[in-house]
C-alpha positions in Angstrom: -86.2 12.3 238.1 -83.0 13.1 240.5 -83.5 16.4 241.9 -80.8 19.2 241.1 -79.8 19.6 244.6 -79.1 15.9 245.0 -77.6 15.5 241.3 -74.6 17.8 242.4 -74.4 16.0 245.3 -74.1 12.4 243.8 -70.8 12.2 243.3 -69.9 13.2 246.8 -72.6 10.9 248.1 -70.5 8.1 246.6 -67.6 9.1 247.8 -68.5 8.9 251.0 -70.3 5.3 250.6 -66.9 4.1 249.5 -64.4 5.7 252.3 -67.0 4.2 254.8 -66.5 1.1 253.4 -62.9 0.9 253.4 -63.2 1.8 256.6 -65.1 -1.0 257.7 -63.4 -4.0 255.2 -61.8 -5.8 257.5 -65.1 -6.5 259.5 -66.9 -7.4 256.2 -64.2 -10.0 255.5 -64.9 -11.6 259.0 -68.7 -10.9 258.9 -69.6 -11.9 255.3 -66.5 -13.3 253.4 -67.8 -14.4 250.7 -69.0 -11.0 249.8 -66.3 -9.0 247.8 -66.7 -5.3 247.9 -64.6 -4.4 244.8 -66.9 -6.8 243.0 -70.1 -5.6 244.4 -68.9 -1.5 243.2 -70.8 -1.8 240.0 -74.5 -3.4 241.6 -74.0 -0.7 244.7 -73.0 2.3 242.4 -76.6 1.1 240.2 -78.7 1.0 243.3 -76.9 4.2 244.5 -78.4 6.2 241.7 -81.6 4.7 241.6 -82.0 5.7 245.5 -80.4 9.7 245.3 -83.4 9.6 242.4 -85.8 8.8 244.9 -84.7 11.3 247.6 -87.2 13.8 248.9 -86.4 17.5 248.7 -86.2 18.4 252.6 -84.7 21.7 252.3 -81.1 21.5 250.8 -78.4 22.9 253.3 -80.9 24.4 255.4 -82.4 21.2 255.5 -82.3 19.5 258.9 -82.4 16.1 257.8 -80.7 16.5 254.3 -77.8 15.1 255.6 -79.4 12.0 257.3 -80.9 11.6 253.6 -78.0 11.4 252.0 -76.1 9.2 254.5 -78.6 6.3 254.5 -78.7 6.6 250.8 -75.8 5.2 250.1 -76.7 2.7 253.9 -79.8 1.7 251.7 -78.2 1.0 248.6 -75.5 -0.9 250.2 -78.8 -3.0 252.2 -80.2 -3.7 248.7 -77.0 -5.4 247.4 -76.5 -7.5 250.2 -79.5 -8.3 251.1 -79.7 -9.6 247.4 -76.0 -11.6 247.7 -78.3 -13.8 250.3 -76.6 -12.8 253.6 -79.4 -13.1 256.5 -81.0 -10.0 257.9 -79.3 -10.0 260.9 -75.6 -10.0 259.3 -76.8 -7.6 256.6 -78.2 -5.3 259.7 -74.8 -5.6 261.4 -72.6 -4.8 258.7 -75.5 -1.9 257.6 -74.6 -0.1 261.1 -71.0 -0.4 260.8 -70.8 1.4 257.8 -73.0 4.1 258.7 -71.3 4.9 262.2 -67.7 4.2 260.9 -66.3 7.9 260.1 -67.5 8.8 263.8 -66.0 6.1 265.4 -62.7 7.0 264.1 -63.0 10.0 266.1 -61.6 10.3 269.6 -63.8 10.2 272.7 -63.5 13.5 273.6 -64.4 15.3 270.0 -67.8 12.4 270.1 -68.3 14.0 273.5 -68.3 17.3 272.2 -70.9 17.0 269.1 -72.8 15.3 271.8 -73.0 18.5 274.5 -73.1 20.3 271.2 -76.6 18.8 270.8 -77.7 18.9 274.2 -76.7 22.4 274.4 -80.2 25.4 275.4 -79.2 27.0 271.8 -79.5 23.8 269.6 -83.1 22.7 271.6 -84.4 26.1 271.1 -83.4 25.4 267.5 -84.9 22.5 267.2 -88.3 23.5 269.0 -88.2 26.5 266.4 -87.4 23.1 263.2 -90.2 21.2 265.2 -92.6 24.1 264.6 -91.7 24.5 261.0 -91.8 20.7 260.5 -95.7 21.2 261.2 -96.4 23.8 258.5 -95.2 20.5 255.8 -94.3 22.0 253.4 -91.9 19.3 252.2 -94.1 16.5 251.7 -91.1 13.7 251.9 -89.9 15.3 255.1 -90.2 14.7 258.9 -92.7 15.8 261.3 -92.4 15.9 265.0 -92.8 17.8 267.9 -90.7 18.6 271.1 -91.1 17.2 274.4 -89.7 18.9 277.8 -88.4 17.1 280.5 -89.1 14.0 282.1 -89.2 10.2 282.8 -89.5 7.9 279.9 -91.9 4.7 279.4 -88.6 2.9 281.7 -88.8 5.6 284.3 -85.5 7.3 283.0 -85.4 10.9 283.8 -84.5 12.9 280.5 -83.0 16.4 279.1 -85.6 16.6 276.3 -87.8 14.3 273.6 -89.0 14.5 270.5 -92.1 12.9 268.8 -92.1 11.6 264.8 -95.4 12.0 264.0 -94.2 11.7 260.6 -91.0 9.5 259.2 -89.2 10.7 255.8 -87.2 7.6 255.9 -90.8 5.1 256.3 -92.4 7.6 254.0 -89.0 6.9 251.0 -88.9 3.4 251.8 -92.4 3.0 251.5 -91.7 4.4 247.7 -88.9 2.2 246.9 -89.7 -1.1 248.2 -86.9 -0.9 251.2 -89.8 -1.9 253.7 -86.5 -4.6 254.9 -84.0 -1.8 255.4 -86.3 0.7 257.3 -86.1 -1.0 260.8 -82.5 -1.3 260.0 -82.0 2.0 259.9 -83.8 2.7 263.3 -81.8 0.6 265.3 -78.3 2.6 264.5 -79.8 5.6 266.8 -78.9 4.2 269.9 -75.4 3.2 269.5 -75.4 6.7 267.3 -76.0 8.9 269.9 -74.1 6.4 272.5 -71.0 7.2 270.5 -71.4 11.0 271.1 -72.6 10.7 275.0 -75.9 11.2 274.7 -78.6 8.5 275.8 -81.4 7.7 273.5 -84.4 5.5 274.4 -87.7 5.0 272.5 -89.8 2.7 273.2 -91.9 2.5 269.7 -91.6 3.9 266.0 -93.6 4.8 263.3 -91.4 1.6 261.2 -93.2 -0.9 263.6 -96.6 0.3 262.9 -97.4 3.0 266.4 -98.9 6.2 265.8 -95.0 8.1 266.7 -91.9 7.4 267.5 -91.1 8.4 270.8 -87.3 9.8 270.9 -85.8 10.8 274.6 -82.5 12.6 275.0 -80.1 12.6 278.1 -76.5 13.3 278.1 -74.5 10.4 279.7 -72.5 11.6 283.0 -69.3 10.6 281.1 -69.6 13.4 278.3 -71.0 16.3 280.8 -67.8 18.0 281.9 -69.1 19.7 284.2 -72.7 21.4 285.4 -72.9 23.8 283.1 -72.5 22.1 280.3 -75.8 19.8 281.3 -79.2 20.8 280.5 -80.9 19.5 284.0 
Protein backbone atom coordinates (compact mmCIF):
# COMPACT_ATOMS: atom_id res chain seq x y z
CA UNK A 1 0.00 0.00 0.00
CA UNK A 2 1.22 3.66 -1.08
CA UNK A 3 1.83 5.61 2.01
CA UNK A 4 -0.35 8.81 2.62
CA UNK A 5 2.66 11.02 2.59
CA UNK A 6 3.75 9.72 -0.81
CA UNK A 7 0.00 9.44 -2.24
CA UNK A 8 -0.20 13.36 -2.08
CA UNK A 9 2.86 13.50 -3.49
CA UNK A 10 2.33 11.28 -6.59
CA UNK A 11 1.17 13.61 -8.76
CA UNK A 12 3.97 16.03 -8.21
CA UNK A 13 6.40 13.09 -8.42
CA UNK A 14 5.26 12.77 -12.02
CA UNK A 15 5.37 15.97 -12.88
CA UNK A 16 8.68 16.28 -12.24
CA UNK A 17 9.60 12.79 -14.04
CA UNK A 18 8.06 14.40 -17.20
CA UNK A 19 9.66 18.18 -17.09
CA UNK A 20 13.09 16.22 -16.58
CA UNK A 21 12.39 14.48 -19.50
CA UNK A 22 11.58 17.17 -21.82
CA UNK A 23 14.46 18.53 -20.68
CA UNK A 24 16.65 15.93 -21.78
CA UNK A 25 14.68 14.77 -25.35
CA UNK A 26 16.93 15.82 -27.57
CA UNK A 27 19.81 13.60 -25.97
CA UNK A 28 17.35 10.59 -25.88
CA UNK A 29 16.70 11.00 -29.64
CA UNK A 30 20.64 10.85 -30.27
CA UNK A 31 21.19 8.27 -27.52
CA UNK A 32 18.37 5.79 -27.96
CA UNK A 33 16.16 6.78 -31.11
CA UNK A 34 14.28 4.25 -31.38
CA UNK A 35 12.78 4.85 -28.02
CA UNK A 36 9.79 7.29 -28.15
CA UNK A 37 9.01 8.96 -24.95
CA UNK A 38 5.39 10.00 -25.70
CA UNK A 39 4.81 6.38 -26.38
CA UNK A 40 6.66 5.01 -23.45
CA UNK A 41 4.17 7.66 -20.94
CA UNK A 42 1.74 4.96 -20.30
CA UNK A 43 4.46 1.79 -19.26
CA UNK A 44 6.58 4.74 -17.15
CA UNK A 45 3.43 6.31 -15.47
CA UNK A 46 2.56 2.12 -14.46
CA UNK A 47 5.97 1.52 -13.15
CA UNK A 48 5.83 5.00 -11.52
CA UNK A 49 3.07 3.96 -9.16
CA UNK A 50 4.15 0.67 -8.52
CA UNK A 51 7.62 2.26 -7.24
CA UNK A 52 5.97 5.51 -4.97
CA UNK A 53 3.98 2.16 -3.51
CA UNK A 54 7.17 0.75 -2.48
CA UNK A 55 8.80 3.87 -1.02
CA UNK A 56 9.91 3.68 2.58
CA UNK A 57 8.56 6.22 5.08
CA UNK A 58 11.91 8.23 6.00
CA UNK A 59 10.43 11.06 7.75
CA UNK A 60 8.26 13.26 5.30
CA UNK A 61 9.55 16.94 5.08
CA UNK A 62 11.74 16.51 7.86
CA UNK A 63 12.97 13.67 6.20
CA UNK A 64 16.65 14.02 5.02
CA UNK A 65 16.49 11.77 2.26
CA UNK A 66 12.72 12.07 1.35
CA UNK A 67 13.57 14.03 -1.39
CA UNK A 68 16.36 11.67 -2.87
CA UNK A 69 13.39 9.04 -2.61
CA UNK A 70 11.20 10.60 -4.57
CA UNK A 71 13.68 11.75 -7.25
CA UNK A 72 15.03 8.30 -8.07
CA UNK A 73 11.48 7.06 -8.04
CA UNK A 74 10.56 8.31 -10.98
CA UNK A 75 14.89 7.67 -12.19
CA UNK A 76 13.88 3.96 -11.30
CA UNK A 77 10.77 3.77 -13.01
CA UNK A 78 12.14 5.37 -16.01
CA UNK A 79 15.39 2.41 -15.70
CA UNK A 80 12.60 -0.25 -15.60
CA UNK A 81 11.02 0.80 -18.96
CA UNK A 82 14.11 1.08 -20.81
CA UNK A 83 15.88 -1.39 -19.61
CA UNK A 84 12.76 -3.50 -20.76
CA UNK A 85 12.71 -1.63 -24.50
CA UNK A 86 16.28 -3.61 -24.80
CA UNK A 87 18.70 -0.70 -24.72
CA UNK A 88 22.12 -1.95 -23.15
CA UNK A 89 22.99 -1.03 -19.56
CA UNK A 90 25.46 1.29 -20.39
CA UNK A 91 23.08 3.55 -22.64
CA UNK A 92 20.14 2.98 -20.14
CA UNK A 93 22.83 4.26 -17.30
CA UNK A 94 23.64 7.28 -19.39
CA UNK A 95 20.38 8.46 -20.24
CA UNK A 96 19.27 7.38 -16.28
CA UNK A 97 21.89 10.31 -15.13
CA UNK A 98 20.85 12.81 -17.56
CA UNK A 99 17.52 12.88 -16.44
CA UNK A 100 18.17 12.93 -12.87
CA UNK A 101 20.80 15.89 -12.99
CA UNK A 102 18.94 17.75 -15.78
CA UNK A 103 16.86 20.60 -13.69
CA UNK A 104 20.40 21.44 -11.97
CA UNK A 105 22.26 21.70 -14.88
CA UNK A 106 20.02 24.29 -16.19
CA UNK A 107 21.18 26.32 -13.49
CA UNK A 108 24.05 28.78 -13.83
CA UNK A 109 27.48 28.10 -12.36
CA UNK A 110 27.35 30.41 -9.90
CA UNK A 111 23.77 29.39 -8.15
CA UNK A 112 25.39 25.29 -8.45
CA UNK A 113 28.28 26.90 -6.62
CA UNK A 114 26.23 28.29 -4.06
CA UNK A 115 24.09 25.01 -2.97
CA UNK A 116 27.49 23.64 -3.04
CA UNK A 117 29.17 26.12 -0.15
CA UNK A 118 25.70 25.84 1.09
CA UNK A 119 26.51 22.18 1.96
CA UNK A 120 29.91 22.58 2.91
CA UNK A 121 28.96 25.28 5.19
CA UNK A 122 30.01 24.52 9.65
CA UNK A 123 25.99 24.87 10.18
CA UNK A 124 24.83 22.20 7.54
CA UNK A 125 27.87 19.59 8.96
CA UNK A 126 26.77 20.19 12.41
CA UNK A 127 23.35 19.35 11.02
CA UNK A 128 24.22 16.49 9.58
CA UNK A 129 26.47 15.02 12.47
CA UNK A 130 23.27 15.84 14.60
CA UNK A 131 20.95 13.50 11.27
CA UNK A 132 23.97 11.06 11.45
CA UNK A 133 23.19 10.48 15.21
CA UNK A 134 19.58 10.15 14.74
CA UNK A 135 20.10 7.87 11.65
CA UNK A 136 21.52 5.38 14.44
CA UNK A 137 18.52 5.31 16.69
CA UNK A 138 16.56 3.53 13.20
CA UNK A 139 13.73 4.22 13.66
CA UNK A 140 12.68 4.13 10.03
CA UNK A 141 13.44 0.87 9.03
CA UNK A 142 13.68 1.76 5.01
CA UNK A 143 15.94 4.60 5.79
CA UNK A 144 19.80 5.38 5.80
CA UNK A 145 22.29 4.86 8.37
CA UNK A 146 25.73 6.42 8.49
CA UNK A 147 28.02 8.22 10.47
CA UNK A 148 30.27 11.25 10.10
CA UNK A 149 33.79 11.43 9.45
CA UNK A 150 36.20 14.54 10.21
CA UNK A 151 38.86 15.55 8.19
CA UNK A 152 41.39 13.92 6.24
CA UNK A 153 43.04 12.05 3.27
CA UNK A 154 40.96 9.58 1.39
CA UNK A 155 41.96 5.87 0.25
CA UNK A 156 43.78 8.26 -3.01
CA UNK A 157 45.56 10.42 -0.50
CA UNK A 158 43.13 13.38 -1.21
CA UNK A 159 42.91 15.66 1.72
CA UNK A 160 39.05 16.26 2.50
CA UNK A 161 36.48 18.82 4.36
CA UNK A 162 34.45 16.04 5.86
CA UNK A 163 33.00 12.09 5.16
CA UNK A 164 30.38 10.19 5.80
CA UNK A 165 29.99 6.40 6.12
CA UNK A 166 26.49 4.31 4.86
CA UNK A 167 26.49 1.67 7.11
CA UNK A 168 23.10 1.26 5.85
CA UNK A 169 21.57 2.14 2.12
CA UNK A 170 17.67 2.96 1.78
CA UNK A 171 18.06 2.87 -1.91
CA UNK A 172 20.01 -1.11 -1.71
CA UNK A 173 17.51 -1.84 1.05
CA UNK A 174 14.13 -0.60 -1.75
CA UNK A 175 15.72 -2.14 -4.54
CA UNK A 176 16.37 -5.15 -2.92
CA UNK A 177 12.38 -5.19 -2.37
CA UNK A 178 11.43 -4.45 -5.88
CA UNK A 179 13.76 -6.36 -7.99
CA UNK A 180 15.79 -3.13 -9.29
CA UNK A 181 19.08 -5.00 -8.22
CA UNK A 182 20.17 -3.41 -12.21
CA UNK A 183 19.32 0.08 -11.38
CA UNK A 184 20.94 0.38 -7.92
CA UNK A 185 24.61 0.74 -9.13
CA UNK A 186 23.12 3.20 -11.50
CA UNK A 187 22.03 5.22 -9.20
CA UNK A 188 25.42 5.42 -7.37
CA UNK A 189 27.34 6.56 -10.06
CA UNK A 190 25.31 10.04 -10.51
CA UNK A 191 26.98 11.24 -7.13
CA UNK A 192 30.04 12.27 -8.56
CA UNK A 193 29.06 14.34 -11.44
CA UNK A 194 26.17 15.41 -8.79
CA UNK A 195 28.17 17.02 -6.48
CA UNK A 196 30.71 18.09 -9.42
CA UNK A 197 27.92 20.16 -10.73
CA UNK A 198 27.57 22.11 -7.45
CA UNK A 199 31.64 22.42 -6.66
CA UNK A 200 31.98 20.01 -4.28
CA UNK A 201 34.39 16.90 -4.78
CA UNK A 202 33.09 13.51 -3.96
CA UNK A 203 35.27 10.31 -3.92
CA UNK A 204 34.41 6.86 -2.50
CA UNK A 205 36.21 4.21 -3.06
CA UNK A 206 33.42 1.30 -2.22
CA UNK A 207 29.52 0.93 -1.56
CA UNK A 208 27.21 -1.00 0.18
CA UNK A 209 25.62 -1.71 -3.87
CA UNK A 210 28.96 -3.64 -4.60
CA UNK A 211 28.77 -5.90 -1.70
CA UNK A 212 31.55 -3.79 1.15
CA UNK A 213 30.55 -3.43 4.58
CA UNK A 214 29.90 0.81 3.86
CA UNK A 215 30.14 3.13 1.51
CA UNK A 216 32.79 5.42 2.09
CA UNK A 217 31.58 9.12 0.98
CA UNK A 218 34.40 12.14 1.14
CA UNK A 219 33.47 15.78 0.67
CA UNK A 220 35.82 18.73 -0.51
CA UNK A 221 34.83 21.84 -2.02
CA UNK A 222 36.49 22.42 -5.45
CA UNK A 223 38.81 25.73 -5.38
CA UNK A 224 36.59 26.97 -8.22
CA UNK A 225 33.29 27.26 -6.01
CA UNK A 226 35.20 28.61 -2.68
CA UNK A 227 35.02 32.36 -3.07
CA UNK A 228 37.05 33.03 -0.80
CA UNK A 229 38.58 31.65 2.75
CA UNK A 230 35.89 31.95 4.65
CA UNK A 231 33.62 30.38 2.84
CA UNK A 232 35.89 26.91 3.01
CA UNK A 233 35.71 24.64 5.76
CA UNK A 234 39.75 23.84 5.97
Amino acid sequence: MTHPYYQQRAPLIAEQLNANLALVADEFARAAPQVDLEQIRPALADELADVIAALPWVGGEQGRMTAYFEQNAGIIALGRVLLGQGLERSVVAHLLTRTFLAPLTQLDEETRFAMGRDFMANASIKRLHELAEKSRERENPGDFVYTMVDAGADDTGHAFDFGIDYHECGFCKLCARTGDDAILPMICNMDEESYALRGVRLTRTQTLASGASHCNFRYSLLPEAAKDAGQSNK
